[in-house]
C-alpha positions, -999 to +999 in steps of 0.1 A: +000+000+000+009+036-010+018+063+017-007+089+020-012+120-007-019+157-003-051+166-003-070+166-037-039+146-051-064+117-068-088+152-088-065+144-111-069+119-139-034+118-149-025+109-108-051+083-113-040+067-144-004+067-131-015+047-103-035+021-118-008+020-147+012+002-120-014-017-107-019-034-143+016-037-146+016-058-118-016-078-128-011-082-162-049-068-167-073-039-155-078-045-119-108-051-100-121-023-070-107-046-042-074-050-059-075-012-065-085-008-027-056-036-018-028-018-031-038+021-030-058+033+005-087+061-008-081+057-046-111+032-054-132+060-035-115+089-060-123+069-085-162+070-077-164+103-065-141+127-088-141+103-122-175+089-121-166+053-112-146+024-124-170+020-155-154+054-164-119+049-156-125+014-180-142+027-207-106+055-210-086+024-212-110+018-240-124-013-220-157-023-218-170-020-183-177-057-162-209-050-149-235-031-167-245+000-149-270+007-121-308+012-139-298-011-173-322-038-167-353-010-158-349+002-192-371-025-219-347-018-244-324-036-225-348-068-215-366-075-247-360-104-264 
């Protein structure tokens, strides 16, 4: 685990990025939120609350997010067979 950062050190994307670059380094793959949370103490909450989640973060590693996102299965679109 990483020491601690100044305050509104994870605002920014690039910090972010930097941080999970290692992180898949390590991995060989995108990492789950508990990996994130494993390795980096206050990042995977960043994530949610300054970048809009770990969908987010995904989809600017041009990755398709691993669960589909809160409300998808209200909409019939969605449902329909």
């Amino acid at each position: 685990m990483t020491n601690s950062k100044p305050k509104k050190y994870w605002k920014d994307i690039n910090h972010v990025r930097k941080e999970i670059d290692i992180i898949m380094h390590e991995l060989g793959r995108f990492p789950t939120q508990r990996e994130i949370a494993n390795r980096v103490h206050g990042l995977p909450c960043a994530i949610y609350v300054h970048h809009g989640g770990l969908n987010k973060l995904r989809a600017l590693y041009a990755l398709q997010p691993m669960q589909k996102e809160k409300g998808y299965y209200r909409l019939r679109k969605n449902v329909e067979q």
